[in-house]
C-alpha positions in Angstrom: 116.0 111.5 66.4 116.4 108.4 68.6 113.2 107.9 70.7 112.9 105.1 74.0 109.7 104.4 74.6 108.6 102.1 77.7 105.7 99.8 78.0 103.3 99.7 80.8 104.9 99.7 84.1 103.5 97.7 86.2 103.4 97.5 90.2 106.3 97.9 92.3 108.8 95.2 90.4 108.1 97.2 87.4 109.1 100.6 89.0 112.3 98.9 90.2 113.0 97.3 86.6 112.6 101.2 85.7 114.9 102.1 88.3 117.5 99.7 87.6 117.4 99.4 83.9 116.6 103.2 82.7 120.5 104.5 83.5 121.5 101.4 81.2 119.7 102.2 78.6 120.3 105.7 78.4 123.8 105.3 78.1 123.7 102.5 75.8 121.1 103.9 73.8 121.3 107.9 73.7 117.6 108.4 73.3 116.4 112.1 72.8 113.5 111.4 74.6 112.1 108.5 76.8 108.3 107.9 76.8 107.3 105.7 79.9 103.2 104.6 80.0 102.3 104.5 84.1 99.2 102.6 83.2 99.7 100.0 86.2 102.7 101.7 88.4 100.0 102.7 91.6 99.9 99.3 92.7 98.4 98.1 89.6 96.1 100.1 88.6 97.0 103.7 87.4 99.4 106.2 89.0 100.1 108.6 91.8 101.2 112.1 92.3 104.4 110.0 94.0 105.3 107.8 91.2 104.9 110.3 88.7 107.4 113.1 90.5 109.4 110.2 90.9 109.3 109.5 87.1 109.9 113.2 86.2 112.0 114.2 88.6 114.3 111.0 89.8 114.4 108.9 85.8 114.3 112.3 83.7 111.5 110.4 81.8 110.1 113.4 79.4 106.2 112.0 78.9 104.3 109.6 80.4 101.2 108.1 78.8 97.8 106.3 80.1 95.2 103.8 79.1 91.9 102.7 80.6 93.6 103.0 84.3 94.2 106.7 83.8 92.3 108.0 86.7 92.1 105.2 89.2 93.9 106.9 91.4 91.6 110.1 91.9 94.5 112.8 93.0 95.9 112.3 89.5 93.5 114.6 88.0 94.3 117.8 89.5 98.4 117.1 89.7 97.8 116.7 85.8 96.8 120.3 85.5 100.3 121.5 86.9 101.8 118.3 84.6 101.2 118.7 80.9 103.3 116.0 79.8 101.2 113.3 81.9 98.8 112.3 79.1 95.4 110.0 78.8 94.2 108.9 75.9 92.8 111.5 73.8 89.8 109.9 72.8 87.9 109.8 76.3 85.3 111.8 75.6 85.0 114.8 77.6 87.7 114.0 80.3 89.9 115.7 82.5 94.1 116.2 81.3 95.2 116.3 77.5 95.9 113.8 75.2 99.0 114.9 73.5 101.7 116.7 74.1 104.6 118.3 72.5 107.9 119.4 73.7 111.5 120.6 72.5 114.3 117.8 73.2 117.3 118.8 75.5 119.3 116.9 72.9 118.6 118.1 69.5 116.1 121.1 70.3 114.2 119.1 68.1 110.3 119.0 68.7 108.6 115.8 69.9 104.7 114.9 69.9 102.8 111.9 72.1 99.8 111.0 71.2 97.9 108.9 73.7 95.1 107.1 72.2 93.0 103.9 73.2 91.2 101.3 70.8 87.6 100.0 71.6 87.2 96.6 70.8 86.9 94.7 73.9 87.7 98.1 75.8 83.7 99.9 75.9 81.6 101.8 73.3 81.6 105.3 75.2 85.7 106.3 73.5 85.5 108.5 70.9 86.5 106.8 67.7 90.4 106.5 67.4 90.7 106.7 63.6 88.6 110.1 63.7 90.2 111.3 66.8 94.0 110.8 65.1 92.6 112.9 61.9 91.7 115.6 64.0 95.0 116.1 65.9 96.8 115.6 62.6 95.1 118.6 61.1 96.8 120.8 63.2 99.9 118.7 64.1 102.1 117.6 61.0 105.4 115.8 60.7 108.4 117.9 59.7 105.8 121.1 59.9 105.5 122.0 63.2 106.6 118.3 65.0 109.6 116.8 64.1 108.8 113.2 64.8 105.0 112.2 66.3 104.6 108.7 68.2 101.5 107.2 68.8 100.8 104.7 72.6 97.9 102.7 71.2 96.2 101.4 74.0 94.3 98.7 73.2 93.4 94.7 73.4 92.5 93.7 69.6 95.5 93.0 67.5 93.2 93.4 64.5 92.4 96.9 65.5 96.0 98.1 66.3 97.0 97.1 63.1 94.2 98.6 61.1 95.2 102.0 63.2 99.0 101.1 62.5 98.1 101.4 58.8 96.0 104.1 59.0 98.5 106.2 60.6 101.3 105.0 58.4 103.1 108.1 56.6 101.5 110.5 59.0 103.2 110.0 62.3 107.1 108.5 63.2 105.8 105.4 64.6 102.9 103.8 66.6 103.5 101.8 69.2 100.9 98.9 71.4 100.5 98.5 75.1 97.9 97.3 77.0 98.4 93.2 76.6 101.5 93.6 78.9 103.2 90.4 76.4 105.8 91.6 73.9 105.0 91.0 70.3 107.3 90.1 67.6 105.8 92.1 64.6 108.1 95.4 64.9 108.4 96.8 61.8 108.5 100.0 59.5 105.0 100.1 57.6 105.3 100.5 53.8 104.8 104.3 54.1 107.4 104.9 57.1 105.6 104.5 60.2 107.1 101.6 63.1 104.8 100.0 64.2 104.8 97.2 67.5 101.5 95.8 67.9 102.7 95.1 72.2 105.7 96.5 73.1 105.7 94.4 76.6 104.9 95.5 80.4 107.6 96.3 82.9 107.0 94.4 85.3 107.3 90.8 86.6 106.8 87.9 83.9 106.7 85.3 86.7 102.7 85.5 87.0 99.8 86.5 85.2 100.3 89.9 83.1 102.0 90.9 86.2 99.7 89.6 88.8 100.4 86.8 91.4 99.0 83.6 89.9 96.5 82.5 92.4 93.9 85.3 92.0 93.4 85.2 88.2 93.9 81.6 88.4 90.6 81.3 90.5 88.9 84.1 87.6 89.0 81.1 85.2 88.7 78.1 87.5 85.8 79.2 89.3 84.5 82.1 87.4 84.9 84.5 89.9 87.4 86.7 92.0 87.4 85.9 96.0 90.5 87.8 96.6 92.2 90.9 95.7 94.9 91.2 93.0 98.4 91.1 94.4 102.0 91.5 92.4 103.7 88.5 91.4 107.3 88.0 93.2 110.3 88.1 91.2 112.7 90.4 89.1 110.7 92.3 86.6 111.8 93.1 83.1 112.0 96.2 81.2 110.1 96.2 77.8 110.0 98.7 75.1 110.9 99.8 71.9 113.6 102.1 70.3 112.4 104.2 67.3 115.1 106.2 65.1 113.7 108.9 63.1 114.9 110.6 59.9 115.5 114.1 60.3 114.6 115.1 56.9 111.3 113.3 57.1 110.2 112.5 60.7 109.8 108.8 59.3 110.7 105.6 61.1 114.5 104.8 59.8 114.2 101.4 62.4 112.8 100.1 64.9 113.8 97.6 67.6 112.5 95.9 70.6 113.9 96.5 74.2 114.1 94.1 76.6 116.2 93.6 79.6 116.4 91.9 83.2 114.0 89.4 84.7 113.5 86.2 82.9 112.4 87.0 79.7 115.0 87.2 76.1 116.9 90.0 76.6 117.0 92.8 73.4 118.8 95.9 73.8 120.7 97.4 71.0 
């Protein structure tokens, strides 16, 4: 199984990166499925009923993932009773939505499970642990068992932790894959037990500013120790980042892993 997955989109040069980019990639890639996170696609901070049809119904994206900017936008949270395959990270404790969902490919009929999970190292002490959390969906949920390939969005800050997670998972799930940091990293690789693992995969979004921001608000964060204005998108083409995971059949394990890049000014990877 060949699996696109897409890292945080990011205000509205993001959603036109998506819009441009996703028919390219399809047809150059042939994914099975396409995994988008929406963590800043509502002008840059979580996502609307809008956006999210949009993604669904317009990009024939299959599941769309969160992080800490799951519910900003308040009218989320009863659309994502009608929308089980908009996901939040599964340990919030005692939140609204699901944290994983599985569903049956239009390619293959193969069966597909996202995991949506956040670290908590520079994030806040009220998650749920993530390594405890994972062992308890895994009970029920097991590779080649009754999912054919399992991806992780680890939605964290701390490199340290997404790698201890990376490892912890390894063997147990297809692949597990960073966002957050909106930068892509270059540590994509199969895990000694099968797993692919991307610490980042990227934002989509603009790579002219500040994570995706226009420069002169966060610029006055750290040269004055406080914001006087509010955050605004930075101008210019945005780039799609991501990753492409192919799976063994046999196994659900990671068989490779590459990164995906394309448009706006950043190296382009697409293979």
């Amino acid at each position: 199984m060949k699996l696109l997955f897409i890292g945080d989109v990011a205000w509205e040069p993001g959603r036109k990166a998506l819009e441009k980019h996703l028919p390219t990639l399809r047809e150059k890639l042939q994914p099975d499925a396409v995994i988008v996170n929406r963590e800043n696609s509502a002008h840059g901070a979580g996502i609307n009923p809008k956006i999210a049809d949009w993604m669904f119904d317009d990009l024939g994206v299959d599941c769309i993932t969160g992080g800490d900017h799951s519910f900003d936008k308040r009218e989320i949270i009863p659309y994502m009773k009608d929308r089980p395959n908009i996901i939040r990270p599964a340990n919030f404790p005692d939140m609204e939505g699901n944290g994983v969902y599985s569903f049956k490919t239009k390619t293959t009929g193969q069966y597909i499970t996202v995991i949506n999970m956040m670290g908590r190292v520079f994030t806040g002490p009220m998650l749920d642990c993530p390594f405890r959390k994972l062992d308890s969906i895994l009970a029920n949920i097991k590779l080649k068992n009754n999912s054919d390939t399992i991806v992780v969005d680890f939605h964290a800050e701390a490199t340290s932790e997404k790698y201890c997670f990376g490892h912890y998972a390894d063997g147990r799930v297809s692949a597990v894959l960073g966002t957050h940091t909106h930068v892509p990293t270059a540590d994509h690789q199969i895990l000694p037990k099968g797993t692919a693992y991307q610490s980042d995969v990227g934002m989509t979004g603009t790579y002219t500013g500040s994570i995706g921001a226009a420069l002169d608000v966060p610029m006055q964060g750290f040269m004055k120790g406080r914001l006087l204005d509010k955050f605004e998108p930075a101008k210019g083409e945005g780039t799609v980042c991501g990753a492409v995971v192919d799976t063994d059949d046999k196994t659900g394990l990671a068989v490779s892993i590459n990164p995906v890049r394309i448009g706006g000014n950043v190296l382009q990877e697409v293979f």
